[in-house]
mmCIF file of the C-alpha atoms, coordinates in Angstrom:
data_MODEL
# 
_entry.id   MODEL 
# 
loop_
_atom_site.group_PDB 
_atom_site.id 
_atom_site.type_symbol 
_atom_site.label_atom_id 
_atom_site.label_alt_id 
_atom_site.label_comp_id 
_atom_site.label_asym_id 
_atom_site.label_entity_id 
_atom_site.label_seq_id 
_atom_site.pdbx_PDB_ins_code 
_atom_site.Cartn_x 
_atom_site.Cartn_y 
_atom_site.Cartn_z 
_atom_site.occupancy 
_atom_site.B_iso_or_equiv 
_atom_site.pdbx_formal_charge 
_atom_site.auth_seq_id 
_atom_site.auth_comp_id 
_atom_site.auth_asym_id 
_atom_site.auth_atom_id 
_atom_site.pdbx_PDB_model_num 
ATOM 1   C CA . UNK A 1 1   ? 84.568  98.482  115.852 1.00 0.00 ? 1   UNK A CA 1 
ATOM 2   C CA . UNK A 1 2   ? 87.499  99.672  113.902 1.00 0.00 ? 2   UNK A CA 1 
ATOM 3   C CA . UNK A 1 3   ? 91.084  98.209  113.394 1.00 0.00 ? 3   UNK A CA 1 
ATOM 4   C CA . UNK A 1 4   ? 94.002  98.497  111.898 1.00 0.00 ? 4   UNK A CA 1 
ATOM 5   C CA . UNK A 1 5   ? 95.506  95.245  109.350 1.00 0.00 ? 5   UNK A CA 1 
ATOM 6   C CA . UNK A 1 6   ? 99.000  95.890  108.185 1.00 0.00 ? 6   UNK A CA 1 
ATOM 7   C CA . UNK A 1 7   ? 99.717  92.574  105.570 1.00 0.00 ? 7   UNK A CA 1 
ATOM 8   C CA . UNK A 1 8   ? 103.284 91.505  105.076 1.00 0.00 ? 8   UNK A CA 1 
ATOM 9   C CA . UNK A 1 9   ? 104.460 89.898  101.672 1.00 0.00 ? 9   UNK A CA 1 
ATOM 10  C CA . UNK A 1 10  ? 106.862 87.172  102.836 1.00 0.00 ? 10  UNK A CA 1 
ATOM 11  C CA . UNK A 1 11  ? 110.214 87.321  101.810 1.00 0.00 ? 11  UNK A CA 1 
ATOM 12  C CA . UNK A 1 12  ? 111.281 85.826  98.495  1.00 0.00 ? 12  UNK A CA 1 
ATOM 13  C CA . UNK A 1 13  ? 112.027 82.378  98.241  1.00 0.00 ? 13  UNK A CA 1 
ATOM 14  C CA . UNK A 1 14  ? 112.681 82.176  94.731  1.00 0.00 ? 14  UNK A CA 1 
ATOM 15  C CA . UNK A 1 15  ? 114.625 84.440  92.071  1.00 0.00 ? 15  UNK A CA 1 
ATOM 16  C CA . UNK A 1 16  ? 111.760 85.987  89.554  1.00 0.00 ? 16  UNK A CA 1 
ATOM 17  C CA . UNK A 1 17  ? 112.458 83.543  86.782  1.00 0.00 ? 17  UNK A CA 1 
ATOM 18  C CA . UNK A 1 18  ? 111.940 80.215  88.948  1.00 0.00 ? 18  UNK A CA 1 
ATOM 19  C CA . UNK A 1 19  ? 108.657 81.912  90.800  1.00 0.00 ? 19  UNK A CA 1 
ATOM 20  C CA . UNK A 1 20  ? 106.394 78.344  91.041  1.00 0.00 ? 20  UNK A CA 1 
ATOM 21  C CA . UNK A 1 21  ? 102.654 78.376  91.437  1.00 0.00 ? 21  UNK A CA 1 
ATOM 22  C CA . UNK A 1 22  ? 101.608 77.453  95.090  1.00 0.00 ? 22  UNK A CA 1 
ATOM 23  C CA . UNK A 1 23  ? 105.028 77.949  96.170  1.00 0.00 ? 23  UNK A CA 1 
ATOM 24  C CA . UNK A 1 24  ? 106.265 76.220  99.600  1.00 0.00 ? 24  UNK A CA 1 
ATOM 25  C CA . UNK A 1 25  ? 110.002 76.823  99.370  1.00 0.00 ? 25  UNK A CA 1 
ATOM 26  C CA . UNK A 1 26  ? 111.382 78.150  102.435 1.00 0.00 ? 26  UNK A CA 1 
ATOM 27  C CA . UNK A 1 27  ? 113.396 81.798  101.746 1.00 0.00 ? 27  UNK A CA 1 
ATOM 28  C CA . UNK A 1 28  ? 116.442 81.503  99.697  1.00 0.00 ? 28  UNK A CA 1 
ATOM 29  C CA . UNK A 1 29  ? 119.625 82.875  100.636 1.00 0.00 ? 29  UNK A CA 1 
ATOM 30  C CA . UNK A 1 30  ? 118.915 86.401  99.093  1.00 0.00 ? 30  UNK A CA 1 
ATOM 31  C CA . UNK A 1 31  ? 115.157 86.094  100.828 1.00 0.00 ? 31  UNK A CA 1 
ATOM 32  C CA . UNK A 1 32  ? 117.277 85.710  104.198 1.00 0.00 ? 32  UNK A CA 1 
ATOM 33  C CA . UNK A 1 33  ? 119.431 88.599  103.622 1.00 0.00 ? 33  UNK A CA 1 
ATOM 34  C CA . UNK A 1 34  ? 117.004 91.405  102.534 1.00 0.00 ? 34  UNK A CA 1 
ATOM 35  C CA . UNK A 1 35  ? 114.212 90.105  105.577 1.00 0.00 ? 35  UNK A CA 1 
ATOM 36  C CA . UNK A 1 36  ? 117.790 90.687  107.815 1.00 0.00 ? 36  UNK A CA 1 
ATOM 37  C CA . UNK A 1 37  ? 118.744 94.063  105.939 1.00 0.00 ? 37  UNK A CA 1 
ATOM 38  C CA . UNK A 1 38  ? 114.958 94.793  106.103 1.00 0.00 ? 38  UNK A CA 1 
ATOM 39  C CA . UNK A 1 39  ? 114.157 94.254  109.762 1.00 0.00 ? 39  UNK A CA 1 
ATOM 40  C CA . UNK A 1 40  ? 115.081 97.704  111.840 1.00 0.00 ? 40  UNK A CA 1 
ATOM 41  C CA . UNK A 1 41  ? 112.624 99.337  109.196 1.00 0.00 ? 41  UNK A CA 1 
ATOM 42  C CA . UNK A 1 42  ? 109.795 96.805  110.185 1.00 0.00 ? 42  UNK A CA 1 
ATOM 43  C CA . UNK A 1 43  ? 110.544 96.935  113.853 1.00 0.00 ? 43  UNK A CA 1 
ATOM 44  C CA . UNK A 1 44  ? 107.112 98.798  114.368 1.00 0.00 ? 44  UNK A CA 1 
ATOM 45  C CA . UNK A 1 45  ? 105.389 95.554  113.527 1.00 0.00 ? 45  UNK A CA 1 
ATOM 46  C CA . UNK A 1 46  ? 106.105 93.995  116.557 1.00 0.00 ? 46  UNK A CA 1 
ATOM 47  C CA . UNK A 1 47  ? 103.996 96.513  118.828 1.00 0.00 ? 47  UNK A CA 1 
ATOM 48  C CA . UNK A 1 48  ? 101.031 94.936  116.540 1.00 0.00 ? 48  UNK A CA 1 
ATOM 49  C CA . UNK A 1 49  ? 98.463  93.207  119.459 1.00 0.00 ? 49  UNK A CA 1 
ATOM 50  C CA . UNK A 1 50  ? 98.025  89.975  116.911 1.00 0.00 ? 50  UNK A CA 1 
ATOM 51  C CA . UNK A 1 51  ? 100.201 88.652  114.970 1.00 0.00 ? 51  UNK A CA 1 
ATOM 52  C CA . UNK A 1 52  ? 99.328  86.209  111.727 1.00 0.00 ? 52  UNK A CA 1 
ATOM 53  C CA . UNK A 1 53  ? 100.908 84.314  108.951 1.00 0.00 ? 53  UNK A CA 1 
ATOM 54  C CA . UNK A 1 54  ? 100.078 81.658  106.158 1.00 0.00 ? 54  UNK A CA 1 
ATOM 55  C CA . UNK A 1 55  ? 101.673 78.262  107.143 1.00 0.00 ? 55  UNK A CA 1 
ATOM 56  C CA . UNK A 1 56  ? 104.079 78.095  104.257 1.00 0.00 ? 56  UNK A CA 1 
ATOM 57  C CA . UNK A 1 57  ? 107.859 78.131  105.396 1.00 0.00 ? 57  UNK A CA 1 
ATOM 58  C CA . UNK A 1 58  ? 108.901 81.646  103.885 1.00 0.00 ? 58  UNK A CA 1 
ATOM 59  C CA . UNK A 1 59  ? 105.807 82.976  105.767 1.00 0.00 ? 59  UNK A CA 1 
ATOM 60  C CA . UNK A 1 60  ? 106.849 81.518  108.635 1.00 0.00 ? 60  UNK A CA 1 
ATOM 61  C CA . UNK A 1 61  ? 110.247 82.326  108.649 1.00 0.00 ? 61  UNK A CA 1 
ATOM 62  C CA . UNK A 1 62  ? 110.190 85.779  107.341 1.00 0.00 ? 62  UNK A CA 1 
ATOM 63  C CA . UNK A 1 63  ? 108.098 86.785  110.427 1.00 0.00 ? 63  UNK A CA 1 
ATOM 64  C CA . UNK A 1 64  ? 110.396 84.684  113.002 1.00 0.00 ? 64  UNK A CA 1 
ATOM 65  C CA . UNK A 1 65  ? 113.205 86.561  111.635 1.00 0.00 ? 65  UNK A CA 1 
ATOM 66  C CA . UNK A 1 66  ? 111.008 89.709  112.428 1.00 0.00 ? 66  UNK A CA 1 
ATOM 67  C CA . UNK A 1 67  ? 110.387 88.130  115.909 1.00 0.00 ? 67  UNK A CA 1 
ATOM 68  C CA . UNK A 1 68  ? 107.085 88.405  115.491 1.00 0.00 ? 68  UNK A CA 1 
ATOM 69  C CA . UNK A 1 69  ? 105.939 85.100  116.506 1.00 0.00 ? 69  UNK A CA 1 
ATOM 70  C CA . UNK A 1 70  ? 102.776 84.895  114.510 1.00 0.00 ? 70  UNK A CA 1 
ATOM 71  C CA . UNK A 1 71  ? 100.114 82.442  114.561 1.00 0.00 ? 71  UNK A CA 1 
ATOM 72  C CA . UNK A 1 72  ? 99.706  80.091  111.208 1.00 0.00 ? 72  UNK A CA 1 
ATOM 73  C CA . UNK A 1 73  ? 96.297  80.711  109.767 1.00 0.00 ? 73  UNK A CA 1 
ATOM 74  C CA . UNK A 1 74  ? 94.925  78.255  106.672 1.00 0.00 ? 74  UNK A CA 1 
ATOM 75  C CA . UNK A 1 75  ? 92.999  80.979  105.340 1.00 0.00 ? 75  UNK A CA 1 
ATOM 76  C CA . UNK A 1 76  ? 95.814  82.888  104.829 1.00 0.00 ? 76  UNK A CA 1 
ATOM 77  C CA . UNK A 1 77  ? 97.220  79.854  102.078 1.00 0.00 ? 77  UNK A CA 1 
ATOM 78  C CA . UNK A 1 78  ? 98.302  80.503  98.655  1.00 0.00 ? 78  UNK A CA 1 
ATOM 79  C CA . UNK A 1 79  ? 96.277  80.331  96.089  1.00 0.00 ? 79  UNK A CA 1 
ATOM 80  C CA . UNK A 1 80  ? 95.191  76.801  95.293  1.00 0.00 ? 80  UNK A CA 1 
ATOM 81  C CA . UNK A 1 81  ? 96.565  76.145  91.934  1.00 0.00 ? 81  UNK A CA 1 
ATOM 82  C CA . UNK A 1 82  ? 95.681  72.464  92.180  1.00 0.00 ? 82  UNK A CA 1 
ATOM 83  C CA . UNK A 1 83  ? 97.664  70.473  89.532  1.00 0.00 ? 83  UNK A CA 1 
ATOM 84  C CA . UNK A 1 84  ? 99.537  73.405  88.747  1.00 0.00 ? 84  UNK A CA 1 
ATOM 85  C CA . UNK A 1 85  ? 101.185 73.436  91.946  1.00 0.00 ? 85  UNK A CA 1 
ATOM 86  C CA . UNK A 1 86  ? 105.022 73.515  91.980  1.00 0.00 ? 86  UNK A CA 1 
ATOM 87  C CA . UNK A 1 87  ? 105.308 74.422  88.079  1.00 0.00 ? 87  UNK A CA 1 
ATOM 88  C CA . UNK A 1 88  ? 106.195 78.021  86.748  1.00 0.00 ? 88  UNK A CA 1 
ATOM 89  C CA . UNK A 1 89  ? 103.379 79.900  84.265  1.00 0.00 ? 89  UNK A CA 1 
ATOM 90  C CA . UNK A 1 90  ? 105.762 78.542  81.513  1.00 0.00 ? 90  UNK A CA 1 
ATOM 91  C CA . UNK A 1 91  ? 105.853 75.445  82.057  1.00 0.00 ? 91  UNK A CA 1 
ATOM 92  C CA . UNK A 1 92  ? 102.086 75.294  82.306  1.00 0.00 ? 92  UNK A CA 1 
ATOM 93  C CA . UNK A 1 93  ? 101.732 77.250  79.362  1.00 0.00 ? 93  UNK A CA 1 
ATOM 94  C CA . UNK A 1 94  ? 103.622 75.075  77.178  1.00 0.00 ? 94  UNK A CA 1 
ATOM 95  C CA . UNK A 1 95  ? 101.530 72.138  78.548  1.00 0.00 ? 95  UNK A CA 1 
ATOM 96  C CA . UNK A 1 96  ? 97.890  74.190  78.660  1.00 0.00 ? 96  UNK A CA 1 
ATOM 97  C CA . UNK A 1 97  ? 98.107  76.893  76.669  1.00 0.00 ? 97  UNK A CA 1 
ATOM 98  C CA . UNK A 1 98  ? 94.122  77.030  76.464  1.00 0.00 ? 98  UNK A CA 1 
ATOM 99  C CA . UNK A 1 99  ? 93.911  76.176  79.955  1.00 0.00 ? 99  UNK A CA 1 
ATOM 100 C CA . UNK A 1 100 ? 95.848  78.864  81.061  1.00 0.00 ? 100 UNK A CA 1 
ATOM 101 C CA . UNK A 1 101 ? 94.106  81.624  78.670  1.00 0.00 ? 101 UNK A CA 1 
ATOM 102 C CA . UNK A 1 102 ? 90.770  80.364  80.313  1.00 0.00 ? 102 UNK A CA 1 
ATOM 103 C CA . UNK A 1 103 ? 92.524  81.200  83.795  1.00 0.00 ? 103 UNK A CA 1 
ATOM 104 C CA . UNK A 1 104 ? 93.652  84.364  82.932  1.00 0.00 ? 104 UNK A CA 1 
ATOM 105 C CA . UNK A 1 105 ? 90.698  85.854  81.623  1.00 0.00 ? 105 UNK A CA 1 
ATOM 106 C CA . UNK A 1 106 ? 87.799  84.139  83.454  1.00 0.00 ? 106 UNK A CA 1 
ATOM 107 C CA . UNK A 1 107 ? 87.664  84.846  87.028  1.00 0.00 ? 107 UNK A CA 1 
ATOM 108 C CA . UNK A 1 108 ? 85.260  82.304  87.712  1.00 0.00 ? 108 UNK A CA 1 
ATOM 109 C CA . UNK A 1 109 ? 87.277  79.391  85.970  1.00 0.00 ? 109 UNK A CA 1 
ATOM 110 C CA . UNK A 1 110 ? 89.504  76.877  88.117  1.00 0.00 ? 110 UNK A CA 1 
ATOM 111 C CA . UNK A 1 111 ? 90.956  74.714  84.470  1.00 0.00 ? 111 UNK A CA 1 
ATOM 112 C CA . UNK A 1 112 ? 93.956  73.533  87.121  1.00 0.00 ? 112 UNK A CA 1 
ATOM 113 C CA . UNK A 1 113 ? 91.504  72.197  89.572  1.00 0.00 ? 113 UNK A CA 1 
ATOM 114 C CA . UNK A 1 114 ? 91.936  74.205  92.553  1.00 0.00 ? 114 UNK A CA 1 
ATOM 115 C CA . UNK A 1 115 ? 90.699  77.554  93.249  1.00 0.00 ? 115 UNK A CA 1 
ATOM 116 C CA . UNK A 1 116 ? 88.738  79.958  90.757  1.00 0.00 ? 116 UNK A CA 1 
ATOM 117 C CA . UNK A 1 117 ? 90.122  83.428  91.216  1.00 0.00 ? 117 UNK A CA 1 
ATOM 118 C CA . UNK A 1 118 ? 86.875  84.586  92.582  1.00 0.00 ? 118 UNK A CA 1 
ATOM 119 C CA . UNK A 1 119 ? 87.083  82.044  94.893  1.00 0.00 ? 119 UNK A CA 1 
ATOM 120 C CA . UNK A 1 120 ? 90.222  82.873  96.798  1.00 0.00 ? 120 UNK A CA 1 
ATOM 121 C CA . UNK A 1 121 ? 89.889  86.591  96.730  1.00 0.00 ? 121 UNK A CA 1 
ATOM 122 C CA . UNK A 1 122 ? 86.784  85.873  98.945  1.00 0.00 ? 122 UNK A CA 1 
ATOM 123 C CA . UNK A 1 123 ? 88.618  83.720  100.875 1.00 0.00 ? 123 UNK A CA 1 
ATOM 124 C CA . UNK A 1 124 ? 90.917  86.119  101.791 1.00 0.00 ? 124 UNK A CA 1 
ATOM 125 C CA . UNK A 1 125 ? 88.100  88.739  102.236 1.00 0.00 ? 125 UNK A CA 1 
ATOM 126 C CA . UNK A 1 126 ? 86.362  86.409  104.757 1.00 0.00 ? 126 UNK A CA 1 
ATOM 127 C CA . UNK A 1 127 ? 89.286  85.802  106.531 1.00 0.00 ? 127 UNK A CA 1 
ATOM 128 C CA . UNK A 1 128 ? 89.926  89.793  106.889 1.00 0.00 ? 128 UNK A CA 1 
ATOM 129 C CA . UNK A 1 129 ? 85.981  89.795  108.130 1.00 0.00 ? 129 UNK A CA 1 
ATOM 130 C CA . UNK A 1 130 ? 86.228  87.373  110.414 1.00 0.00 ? 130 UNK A CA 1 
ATOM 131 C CA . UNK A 1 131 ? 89.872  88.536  112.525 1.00 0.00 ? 131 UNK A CA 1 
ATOM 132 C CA . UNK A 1 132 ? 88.618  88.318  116.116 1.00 0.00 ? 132 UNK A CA 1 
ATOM 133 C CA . UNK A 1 133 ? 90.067  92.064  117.413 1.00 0.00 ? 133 UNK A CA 1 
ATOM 134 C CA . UNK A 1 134 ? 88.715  94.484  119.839 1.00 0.00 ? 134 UNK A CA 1 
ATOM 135 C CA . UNK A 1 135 ? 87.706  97.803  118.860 1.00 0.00 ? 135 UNK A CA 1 
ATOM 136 C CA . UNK A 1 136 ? 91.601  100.208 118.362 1.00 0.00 ? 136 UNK A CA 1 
ATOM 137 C CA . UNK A 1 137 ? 93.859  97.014  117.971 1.00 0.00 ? 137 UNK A CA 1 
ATOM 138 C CA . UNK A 1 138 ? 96.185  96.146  115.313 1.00 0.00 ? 138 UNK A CA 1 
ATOM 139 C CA . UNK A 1 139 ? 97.297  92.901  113.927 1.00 0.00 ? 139 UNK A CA 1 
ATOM 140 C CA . UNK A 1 140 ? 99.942  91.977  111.319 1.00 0.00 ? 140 UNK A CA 1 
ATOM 141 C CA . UNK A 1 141 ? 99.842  89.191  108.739 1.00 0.00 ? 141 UNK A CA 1 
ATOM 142 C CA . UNK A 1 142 ? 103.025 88.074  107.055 1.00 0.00 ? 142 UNK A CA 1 
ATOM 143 C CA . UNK A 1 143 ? 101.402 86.283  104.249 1.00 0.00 ? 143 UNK A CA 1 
ATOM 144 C CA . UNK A 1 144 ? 101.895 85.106  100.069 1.00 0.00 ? 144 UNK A CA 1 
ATOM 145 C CA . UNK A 1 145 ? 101.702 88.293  97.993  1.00 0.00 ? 145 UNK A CA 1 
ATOM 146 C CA . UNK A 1 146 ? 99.000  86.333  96.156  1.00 0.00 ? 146 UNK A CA 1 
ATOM 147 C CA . UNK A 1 147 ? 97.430  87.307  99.375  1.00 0.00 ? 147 UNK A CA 1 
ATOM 148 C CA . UNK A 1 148 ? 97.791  91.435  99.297  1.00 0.00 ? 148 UNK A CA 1 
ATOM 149 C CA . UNK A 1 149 ? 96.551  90.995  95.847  1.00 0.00 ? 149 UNK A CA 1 
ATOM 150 C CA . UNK A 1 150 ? 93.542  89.248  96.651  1.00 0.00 ? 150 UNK A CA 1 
ATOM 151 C CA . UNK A 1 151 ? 93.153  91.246  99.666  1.00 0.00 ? 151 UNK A CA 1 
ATOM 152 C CA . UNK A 1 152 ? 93.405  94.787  97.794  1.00 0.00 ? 152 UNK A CA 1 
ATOM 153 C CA . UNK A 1 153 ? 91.072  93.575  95.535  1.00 0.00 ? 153 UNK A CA 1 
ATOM 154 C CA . UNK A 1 154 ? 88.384  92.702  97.834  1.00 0.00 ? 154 UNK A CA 1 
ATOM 155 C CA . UNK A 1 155 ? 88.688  96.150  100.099 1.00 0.00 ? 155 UNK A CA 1 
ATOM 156 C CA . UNK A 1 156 ? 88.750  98.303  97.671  1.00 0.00 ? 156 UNK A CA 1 
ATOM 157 C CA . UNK A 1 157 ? 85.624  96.081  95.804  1.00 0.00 ? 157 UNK A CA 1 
ATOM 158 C CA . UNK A 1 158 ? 87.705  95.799  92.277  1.00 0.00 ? 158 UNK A CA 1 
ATOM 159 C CA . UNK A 1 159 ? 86.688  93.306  89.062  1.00 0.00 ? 159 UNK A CA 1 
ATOM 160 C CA . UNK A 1 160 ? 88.743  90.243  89.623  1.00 0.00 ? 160 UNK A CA 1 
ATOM 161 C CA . UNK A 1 161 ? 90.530  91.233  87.239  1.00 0.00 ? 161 UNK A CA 1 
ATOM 162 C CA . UNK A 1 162 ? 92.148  93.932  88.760  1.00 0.00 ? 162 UNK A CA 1 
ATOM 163 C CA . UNK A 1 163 ? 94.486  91.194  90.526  1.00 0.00 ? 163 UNK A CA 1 
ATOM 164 C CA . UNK A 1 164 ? 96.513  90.850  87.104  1.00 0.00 ? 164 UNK A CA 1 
ATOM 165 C CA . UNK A 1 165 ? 97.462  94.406  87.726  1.00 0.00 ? 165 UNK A CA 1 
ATOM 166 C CA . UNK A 1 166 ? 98.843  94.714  91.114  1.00 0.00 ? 166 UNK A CA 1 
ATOM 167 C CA . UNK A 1 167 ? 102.575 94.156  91.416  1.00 0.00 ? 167 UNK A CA 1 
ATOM 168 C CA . UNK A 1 168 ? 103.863 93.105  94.733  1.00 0.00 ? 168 UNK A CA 1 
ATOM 169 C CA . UNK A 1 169 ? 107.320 92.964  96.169  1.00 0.00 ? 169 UNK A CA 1 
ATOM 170 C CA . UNK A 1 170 ? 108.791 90.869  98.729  1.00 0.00 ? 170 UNK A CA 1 
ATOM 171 C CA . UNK A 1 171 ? 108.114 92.758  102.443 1.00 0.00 ? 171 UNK A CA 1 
ATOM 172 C CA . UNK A 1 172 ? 105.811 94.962  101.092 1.00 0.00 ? 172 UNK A CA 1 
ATOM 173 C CA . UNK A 1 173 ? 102.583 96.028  103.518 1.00 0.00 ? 173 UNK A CA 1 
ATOM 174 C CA . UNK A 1 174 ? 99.444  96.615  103.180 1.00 0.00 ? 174 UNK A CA 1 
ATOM 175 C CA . UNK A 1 175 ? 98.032  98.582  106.170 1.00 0.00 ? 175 UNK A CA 1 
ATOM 176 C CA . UNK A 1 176 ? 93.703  98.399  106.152 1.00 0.00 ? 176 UNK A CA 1 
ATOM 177 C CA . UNK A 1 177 ? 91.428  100.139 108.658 1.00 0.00 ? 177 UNK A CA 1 
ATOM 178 C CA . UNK A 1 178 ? 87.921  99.406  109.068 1.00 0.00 ? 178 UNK A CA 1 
ATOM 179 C CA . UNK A 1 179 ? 85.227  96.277  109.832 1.00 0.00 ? 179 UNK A CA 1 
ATOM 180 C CA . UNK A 1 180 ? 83.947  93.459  108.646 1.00 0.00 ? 180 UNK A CA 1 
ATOM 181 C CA . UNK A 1 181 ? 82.902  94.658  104.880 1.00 0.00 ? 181 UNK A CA 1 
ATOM 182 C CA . UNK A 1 182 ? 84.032  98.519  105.309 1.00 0.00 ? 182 UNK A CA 1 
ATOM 183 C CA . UNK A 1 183 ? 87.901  98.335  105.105 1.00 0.00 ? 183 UNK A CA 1 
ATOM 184 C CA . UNK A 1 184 ? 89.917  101.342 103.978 1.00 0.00 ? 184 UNK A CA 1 
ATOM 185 C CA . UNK A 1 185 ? 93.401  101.165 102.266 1.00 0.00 ? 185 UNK A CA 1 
ATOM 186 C CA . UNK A 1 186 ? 95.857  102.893 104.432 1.00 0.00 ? 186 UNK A CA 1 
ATOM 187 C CA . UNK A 1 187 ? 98.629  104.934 102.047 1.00 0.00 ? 187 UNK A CA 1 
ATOM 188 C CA . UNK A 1 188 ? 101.772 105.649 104.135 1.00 0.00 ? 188 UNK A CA 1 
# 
């Protein structure tokens, strides 16, 4: 049973040098504008028979601008950064610098308290696994692009560590084909 999973990073909600761990801010004005500028070229997503998102409000919004409509999934969630939440890397780093080299270079490690890097790129591999679709359909996900890290990771079976080295935009997709375990990255 093969489909087709085209992932959505959200729109930005923040400007690069304010980016917060675990981020819940709804889009900012400049998020609003280039999801508005953006939509005629993401049109297409709408013919998509299921339609996703993470519950946070620039997920949420970005694809209601799209009119998309898409159903909040909990999987889909940022990373958990646990007590990290709502700071920016430097603020942490000043605070933890040794707790935030652990982080960076241990996959397995969760020094915050939340989720180990490991841990939530299987997360979002199960959730990919687990997408109830018929055999031909297509669904969208408008999700964190923590998420199409995670998520490129896990299809294309990478070290964790490959996650450090995968830039991603606001509204850029991710299209996968495949089934549970055998998903192919889709180059357009």
């Amino acid at each position: 049973m093969h489909v087709r999973m085209t992932l959505l990073a959200a729109g930005r909600s923040s400007p690069v040098a304010d980016v917060r761990f675990d981020d819940d801010r709804s889009l900012d004005a400049t998020g609003w504008e280039e999801v508005v500028r953006r939509a005629p070229s993401l049109s297409y997503l709408a013919a998509a028979e299921l339609r996703y998102c993470s519950p946070s409000p620039r997920c949420r919004e970005t694809g209601a601008v799209l009119g998309l409509t898409p159903l909040a999934q909990p999987a889909l969630l940022d990373w958990d950064m646990g007590r990290w939440r709502g700071a920016t890397l430097a603020e942490v780093t000043a605070r933890e610098p040794e707790a935030v080299q652990q982080w960076c270079t241990d996959p397995r490690s969760a020094p915050h308290g939340g989720e180990s890097l490991l841990s939530f790129i299987r997360r979002i591999g199960g959730w990919l696994d687990t997408r109830p679709t018929a055999a031909g359909e297509w669904a969208v996900a408008v999700t964190e692009p923590s998420v199409l890290r995670a998520a490129l990771c896990y299809v294309l079976k990478a070290p964790p560590h490959t996650y450090w080295h995968i830039e991603t935009r606001p509204l850029a997709t991710l299209t996968l084909t495949g089934r549970t375990g055998e998903w192919r990255l889709g180059l357009l």
